[in-house]
N, C-alpha and C positions, 0 to 999 in steps of 0.2 A: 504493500500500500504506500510506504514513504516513496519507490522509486516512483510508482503509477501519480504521487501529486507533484511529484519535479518535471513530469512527462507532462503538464496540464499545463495549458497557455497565462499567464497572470493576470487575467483578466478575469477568472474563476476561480471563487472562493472557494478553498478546501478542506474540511473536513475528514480527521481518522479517527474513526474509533473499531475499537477493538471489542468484544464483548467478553472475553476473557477478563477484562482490568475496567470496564465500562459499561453502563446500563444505555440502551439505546435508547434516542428521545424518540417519547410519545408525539413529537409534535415536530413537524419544521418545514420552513418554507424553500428547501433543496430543490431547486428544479433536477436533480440526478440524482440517485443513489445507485451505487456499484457496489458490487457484490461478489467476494470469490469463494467459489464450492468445493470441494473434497468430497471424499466420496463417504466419508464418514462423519462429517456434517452437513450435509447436501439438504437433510431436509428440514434443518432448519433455518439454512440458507433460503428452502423455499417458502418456508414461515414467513420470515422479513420480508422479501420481498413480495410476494402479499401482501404484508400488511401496508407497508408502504405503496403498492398499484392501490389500493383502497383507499386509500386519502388524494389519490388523481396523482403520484407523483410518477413519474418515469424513472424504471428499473433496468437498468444491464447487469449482467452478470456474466463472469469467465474462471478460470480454474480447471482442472484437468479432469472433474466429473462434468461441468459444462461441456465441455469440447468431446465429450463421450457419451453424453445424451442431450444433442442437440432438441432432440423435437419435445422433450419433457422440461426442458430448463428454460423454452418460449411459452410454455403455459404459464412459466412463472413471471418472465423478464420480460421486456418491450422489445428488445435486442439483446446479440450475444457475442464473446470474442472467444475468438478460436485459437488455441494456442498463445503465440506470443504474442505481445499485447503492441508492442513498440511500434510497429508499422500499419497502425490504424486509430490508434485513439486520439489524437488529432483532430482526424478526419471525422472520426464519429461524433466528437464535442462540436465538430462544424457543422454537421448534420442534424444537429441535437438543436442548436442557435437558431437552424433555417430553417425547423420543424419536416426534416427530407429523412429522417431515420431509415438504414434496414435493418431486420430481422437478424441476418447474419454478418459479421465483419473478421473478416478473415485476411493475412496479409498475403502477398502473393507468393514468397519467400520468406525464408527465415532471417532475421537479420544481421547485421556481421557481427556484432556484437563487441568491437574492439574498443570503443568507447559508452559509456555509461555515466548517465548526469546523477550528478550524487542524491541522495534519498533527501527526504524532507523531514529527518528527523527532528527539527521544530515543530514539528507538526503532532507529534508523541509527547505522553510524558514519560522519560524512557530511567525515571527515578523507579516505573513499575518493573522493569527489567532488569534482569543479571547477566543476559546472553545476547547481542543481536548477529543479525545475519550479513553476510557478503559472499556477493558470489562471481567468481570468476573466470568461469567457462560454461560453457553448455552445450549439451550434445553427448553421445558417449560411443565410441568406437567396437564396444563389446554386443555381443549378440544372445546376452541372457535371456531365454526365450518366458520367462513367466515377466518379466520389469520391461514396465509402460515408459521410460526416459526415453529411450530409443525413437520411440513411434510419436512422442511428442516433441525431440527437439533435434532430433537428425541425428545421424549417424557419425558425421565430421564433427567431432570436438570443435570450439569457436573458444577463442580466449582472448581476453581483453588487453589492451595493452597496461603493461605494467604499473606505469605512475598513474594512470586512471586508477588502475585498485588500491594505489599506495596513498591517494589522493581521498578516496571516501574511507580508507583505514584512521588515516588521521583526523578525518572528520566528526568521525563516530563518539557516543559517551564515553568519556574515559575511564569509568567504573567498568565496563561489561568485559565478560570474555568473550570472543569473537567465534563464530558458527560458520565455518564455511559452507554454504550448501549448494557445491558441485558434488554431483553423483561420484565422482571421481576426481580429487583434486591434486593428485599424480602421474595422471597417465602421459602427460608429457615430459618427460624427465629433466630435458633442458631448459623447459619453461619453470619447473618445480626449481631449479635449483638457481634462477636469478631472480623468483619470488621470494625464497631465503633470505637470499642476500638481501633485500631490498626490506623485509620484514623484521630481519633480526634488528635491526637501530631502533624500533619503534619501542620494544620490549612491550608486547602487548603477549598475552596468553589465548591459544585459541585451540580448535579440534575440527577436526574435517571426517570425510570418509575418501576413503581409496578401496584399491583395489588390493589381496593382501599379498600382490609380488613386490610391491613395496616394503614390505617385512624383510624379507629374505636381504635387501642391500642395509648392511650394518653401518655402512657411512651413509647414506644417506638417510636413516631413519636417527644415526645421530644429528646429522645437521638439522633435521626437521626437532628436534629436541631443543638442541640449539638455540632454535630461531622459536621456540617458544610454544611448540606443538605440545600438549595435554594426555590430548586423547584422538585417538583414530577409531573409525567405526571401518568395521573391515565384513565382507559378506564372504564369510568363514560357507554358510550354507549346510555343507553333509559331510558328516566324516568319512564314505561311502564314496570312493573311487569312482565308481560306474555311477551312479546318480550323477556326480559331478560330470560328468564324461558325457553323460544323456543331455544335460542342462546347457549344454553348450559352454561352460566358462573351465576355459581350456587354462587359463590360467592360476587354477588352483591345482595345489600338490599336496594331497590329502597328508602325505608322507614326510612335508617340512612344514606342518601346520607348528609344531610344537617349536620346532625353530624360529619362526614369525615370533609367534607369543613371546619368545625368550627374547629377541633382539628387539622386539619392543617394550618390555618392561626393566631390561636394562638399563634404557636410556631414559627411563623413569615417566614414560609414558601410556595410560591405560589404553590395553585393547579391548573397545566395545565389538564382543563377537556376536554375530549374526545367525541365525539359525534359522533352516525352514524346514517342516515336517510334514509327511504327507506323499512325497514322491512315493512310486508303485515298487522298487525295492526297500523301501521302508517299514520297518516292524515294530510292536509297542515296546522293544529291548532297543529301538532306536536311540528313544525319550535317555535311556538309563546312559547311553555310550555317550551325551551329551555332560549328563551330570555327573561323568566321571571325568570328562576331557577337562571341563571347568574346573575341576574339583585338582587335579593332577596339574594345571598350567597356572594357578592363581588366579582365576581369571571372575574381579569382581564384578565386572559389567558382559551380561552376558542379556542378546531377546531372542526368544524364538518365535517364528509365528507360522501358521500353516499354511500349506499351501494353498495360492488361489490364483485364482483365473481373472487378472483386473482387464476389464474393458482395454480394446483394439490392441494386444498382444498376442503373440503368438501361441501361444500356450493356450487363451482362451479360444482360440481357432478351434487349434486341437481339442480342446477337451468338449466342444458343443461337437463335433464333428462323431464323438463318442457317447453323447447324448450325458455328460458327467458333470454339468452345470446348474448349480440350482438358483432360481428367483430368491431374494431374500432382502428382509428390512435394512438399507443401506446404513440406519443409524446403527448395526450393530460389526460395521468393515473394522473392525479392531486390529486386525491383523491373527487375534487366535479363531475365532467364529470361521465357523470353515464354511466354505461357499461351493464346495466339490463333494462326487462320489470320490472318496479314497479305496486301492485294491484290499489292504492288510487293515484300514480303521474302520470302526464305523464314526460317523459325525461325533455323537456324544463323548466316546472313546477320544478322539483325537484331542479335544475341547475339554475333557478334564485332564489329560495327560500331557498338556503342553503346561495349563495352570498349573499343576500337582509339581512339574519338573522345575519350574522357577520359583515357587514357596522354595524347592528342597535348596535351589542353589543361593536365594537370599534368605537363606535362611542367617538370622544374626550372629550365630555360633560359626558358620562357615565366612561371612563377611568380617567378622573379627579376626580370626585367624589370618586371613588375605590379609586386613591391614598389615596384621604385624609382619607379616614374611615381606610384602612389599616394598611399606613404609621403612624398614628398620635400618636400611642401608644409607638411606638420606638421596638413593638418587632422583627420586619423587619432587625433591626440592626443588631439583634446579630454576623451573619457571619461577618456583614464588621467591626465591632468594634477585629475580634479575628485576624482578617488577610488583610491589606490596596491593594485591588489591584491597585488604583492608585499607588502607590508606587514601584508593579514591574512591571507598562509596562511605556517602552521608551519614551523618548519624542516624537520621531515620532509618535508613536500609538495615545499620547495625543492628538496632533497638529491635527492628521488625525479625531480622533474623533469630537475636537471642531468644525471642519470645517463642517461635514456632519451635525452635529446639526443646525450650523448656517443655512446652506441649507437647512435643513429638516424645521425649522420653525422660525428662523429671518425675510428671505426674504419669508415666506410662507405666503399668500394673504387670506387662510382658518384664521378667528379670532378664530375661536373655538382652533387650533391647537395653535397658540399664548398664547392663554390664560390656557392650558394645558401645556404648559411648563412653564410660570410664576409661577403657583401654583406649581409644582413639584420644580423650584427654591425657592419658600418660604420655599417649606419644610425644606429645605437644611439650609437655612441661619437662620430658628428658631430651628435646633438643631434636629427636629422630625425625619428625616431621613438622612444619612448617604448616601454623593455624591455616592459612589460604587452602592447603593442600586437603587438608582434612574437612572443611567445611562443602569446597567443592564434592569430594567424595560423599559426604553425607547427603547434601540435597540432591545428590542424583541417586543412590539410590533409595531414598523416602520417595521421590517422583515416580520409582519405580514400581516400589509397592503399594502408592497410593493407584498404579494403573490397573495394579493385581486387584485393591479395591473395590475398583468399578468393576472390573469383569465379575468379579464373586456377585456386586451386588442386583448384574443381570442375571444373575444363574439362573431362575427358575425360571424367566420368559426365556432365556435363551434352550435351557434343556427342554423345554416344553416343544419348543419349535424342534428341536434336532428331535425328539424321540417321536414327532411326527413321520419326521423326513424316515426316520428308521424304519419305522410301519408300514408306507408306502414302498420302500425297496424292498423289503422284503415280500410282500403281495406284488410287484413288478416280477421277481425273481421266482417267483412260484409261478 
């Protein structure tokens, strides 16, 4: 939303709210409202925008469930954009001014993407955040056949020129850790390594995702340490050779997975592993080979989620083609809620068995222990010894933190959770780890379990629906 109001002419007033951190006004005289969908808030994307066509205002909407159900997201919106936005909103706010609207705006091409007008974070109160985003390529040159990037931003990787991204780095809050969200923020190696160079002066802290042959190079997964990398999200996917080998991503080595792990927590940086469950040589001993791999590599940031068939993938090809897709309530695309026939699960199986594997691996007895093996060496520090983020965020943001702690585990009745936070305080007070380091670690995994949360707190509508779906396969199969 910041970059889409720096992309708007100045002669239109603009508005961001978020509804995460912001209640939406019942009332306003916006000749526009825009709206971006996911596929797992899409319908209450459709909510607002209703609500707002009912007061006479003019609705768009764009996002990557938009651009995949075109003719259902015009029941909602006046107009729509297709993919990338850059090479039409403009045109549409001109169209909007002359009362000439269409229905669809789509650009003709993708566009080069080399430069980028910095976001309008003026526009945010961004005192509500601890994280924002940058991104610096798009597109991905891999042919993972279940991941929708591909089909939404081309195959040719596009990357920006450098002092453009070094240019909205320095613009950005100086409190946040930085998020890069390119699918892939490695796969050029030359380009990676005078991004480095260009980022490590800033001494800012950040986390991206790649691909995990990046693992495997020891120099340059220390340079990326160096220059201030955190954490890496890596699509680990199957411990399962031939799964990997069927899924097209030729560049995993089931065989140096343990290797990656190690050369990256050497350099004191977390690998967030990836996992997906569900492929047809997959069995419910799958779940256990996961929470041993965790269990054996340290690995305190681990998601799994099952397989699914996301709209205009290939994979979804395949599996309608096998009649293996099922219709289902969009607000429940979580990533565990399975949306497929599996060969070895049934639905409900799969859906307590992904849950049941992430309790066992957050569990606070096993997250404690991780701390100490990790943390004990001091090489965790290195980001927070080069740059103090206590030091740029507010006292509000302090205050507001200490408190969710106290709540999270002072008055928390779980001993295990008590006694997981004790120890991550000794850390702290014998020197081995660095307040920054520990704090970050905790609220990501609390945001973890509060996701466990929600999913438990769908159980029963969602078991209810799967042990439909069972009934019916089984009277299909007779």
């Amino acid at each position: 939303m910041p970059l889409l109001a720096s992309l708007t002419p100045d002669h239109w007033d603009v508005k961001i709210i978020d509804e995460n951190t912001t209640k939406l006004p019942q009332s306003t005289d916006a000749t526009l409202v825009g709206i971006t969908g996911y596929l797992n808030n899409i319908e209450r994307a459709y909510e607002i925008a209703d609500f707002y066509r009912n007061k006479g205002i003019r609705v768009c909407m764009g996002g990557p469930q938009v651009s995949n159900s075109i003719d259902e997201a015009l029941q909602h919106a006046d107009f729509v954009f297709l993919n990338e936005v850059e090479g039409v909103w403009k045109k549409a706010l001109i169209d909007v001014e002359n009362n000439t609207i269409k229905s669809v705006y789509r650009a003709e091409k993708y566009c080069d993407f080399q430069h980028s007008p910095l976001p309008r974070w003026d526009l945010v109160n961004t005192s509500d955040y601890l994280s924002f985003s940058v991104q610096v390529s798009r597109g991905c040159p891999y042919k993972c056949e279940f991941c929708s990037v591909r089909d939404m931003f081309g195959e040719k990787q596009r990357y920006r020129k450098l002092d453009n991204v070094i240019d909205e780095i320095k613009a950005l809050p100086a409190h946040g850790v930085i998020s890069f969200a390119d699918d892939n923020l490695t796969a050029d190696r030359n380009y990676l390594k005078e991004f480095l160079k260009k980022i490590k002066p800033l001494n800012k802290i950040w986390n991206c995702q790649a691909s995990i042959d990046i693992a495997y190079d020891k120099d340059l997964v220390s340079q990326m340490a160096d220059a201030g990398c955190s954490a890496l999200l890596v699509g680990i996917e199957s411990l399962d050779m031939e799964t990997i080998s069927g899924m097209g991503k030729k560049q995993n080595k089931v065989n140096r997975y343990e290797e990656a792990v190690s050369n990256v927590h050497k350099n004191g940086i977390h690998l967030i592993a990836s996992f997906i469950v569900g492929f047809d040589n997959d069995k419910p001993e799958t779940l256990d080979r996961i929470y041993k791999f965790s269990r054996e590599n340290k690995l305190s940031y681990v998601m799994i989620n099952s397989l699914n068939a996301f709209p205009g993938t290939e994979f979804e090809k395949k599996m309608r083609a096998q009649d293996r897709v099922f219709t289902f309530r969009q607000e429940y695309a979580n990533g565990i809620f399975p949306t497929i026939k599996f060969k070895n699960f049934s639905q409900k199986d799969i859906f307590y068995g992904i849950l049941n594997t992430l309790e066992r691996i957050y569990d606070y007895d096993n997250l404690r222990q991780n701390a100490v093996d990790l943390f004990s060496d001091g090489k965790f520090n290195k980001q927070a010894k080069k740059t103090s983020i206590s030091n740029q965020v507010g006292i509000k943001t302090k205050l507001k933190t200490t408190l969710i702690f106290i709540k999270w585990f002072v008055f928390e009745k779980d001993r295990k959770a008590r006694k997981f936070l004790w120890e991550l305080m000794r850390l702290i007070r014998s020197g081995k780890a660095e307040s920054e380091v520990v704090i970050q670690y905790i609220l990501f995994v609390e945001s973890v379990k509060g996701y466990f949360k929600s999913c438990w707190e769908q159980e029963g509508v969602i078991i209810n629906e799967l042990e439909k779906r069972d009934a019916m396969n089984k009277t299909a199969n007779k």
